[in-house]
C-alpha positions in Angstrom: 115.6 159.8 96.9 118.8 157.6 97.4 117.9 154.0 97.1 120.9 152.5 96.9 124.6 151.5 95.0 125.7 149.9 92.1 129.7 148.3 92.4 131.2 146.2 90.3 131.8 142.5 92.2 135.3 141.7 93.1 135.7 138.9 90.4 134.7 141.7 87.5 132.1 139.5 86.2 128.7 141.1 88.1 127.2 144.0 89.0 126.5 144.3 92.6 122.9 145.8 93.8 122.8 146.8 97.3 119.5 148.9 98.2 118.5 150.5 101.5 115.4 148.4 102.6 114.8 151.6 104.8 114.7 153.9 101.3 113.1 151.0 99.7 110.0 150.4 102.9 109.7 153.9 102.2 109.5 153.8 98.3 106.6 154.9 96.2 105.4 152.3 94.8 102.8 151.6 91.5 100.4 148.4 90.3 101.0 147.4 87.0 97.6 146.2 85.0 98.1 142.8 86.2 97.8 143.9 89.6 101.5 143.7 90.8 103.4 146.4 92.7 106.7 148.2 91.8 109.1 149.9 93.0 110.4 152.2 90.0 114.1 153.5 89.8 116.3 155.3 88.4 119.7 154.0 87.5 122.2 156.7 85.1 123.3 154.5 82.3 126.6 156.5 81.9 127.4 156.1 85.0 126.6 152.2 84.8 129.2 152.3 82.0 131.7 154.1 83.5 131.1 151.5 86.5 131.5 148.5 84.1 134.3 149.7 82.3 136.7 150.8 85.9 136.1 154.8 85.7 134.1 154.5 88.2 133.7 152.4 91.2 130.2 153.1 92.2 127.0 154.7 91.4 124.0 155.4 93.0 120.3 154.3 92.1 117.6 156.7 92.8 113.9 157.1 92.9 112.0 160.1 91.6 109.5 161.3 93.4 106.2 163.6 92.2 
């Protein structure tokens, strides 16, 4: 499922998140041992790259469901 974009910020210096809080209400979610909840996703490290290094201009973060 399509959570949401990765840019690179206008200054060069950041990554930008932006994630759907509709996809992300909708999210499966896990506890870790301690008790706390997650959200897990998915995030192509390639892509990240080509993102950081201007090949790209966005990629998507994902969630993968069972």
């Amino acid at each position: 499922m399509l959570m949401g974009y990765i840019r690179k910020s206008n200054a060069g210096g950041a990554l930008k998140v932006n994630l759907s809080a509709d996809a992300f209400d909708k999210a499966q979610r896990y506890l870790s041992k301690d008790g706390e909840e997650f959200v897990g996703l998915v995030v192509n490290i390639d892509h990240v790259r080509a993102v950081m290094e201007g090949e790209k201009e966005v990629t998507s973060i994902s969630q993968i469901s069972d």
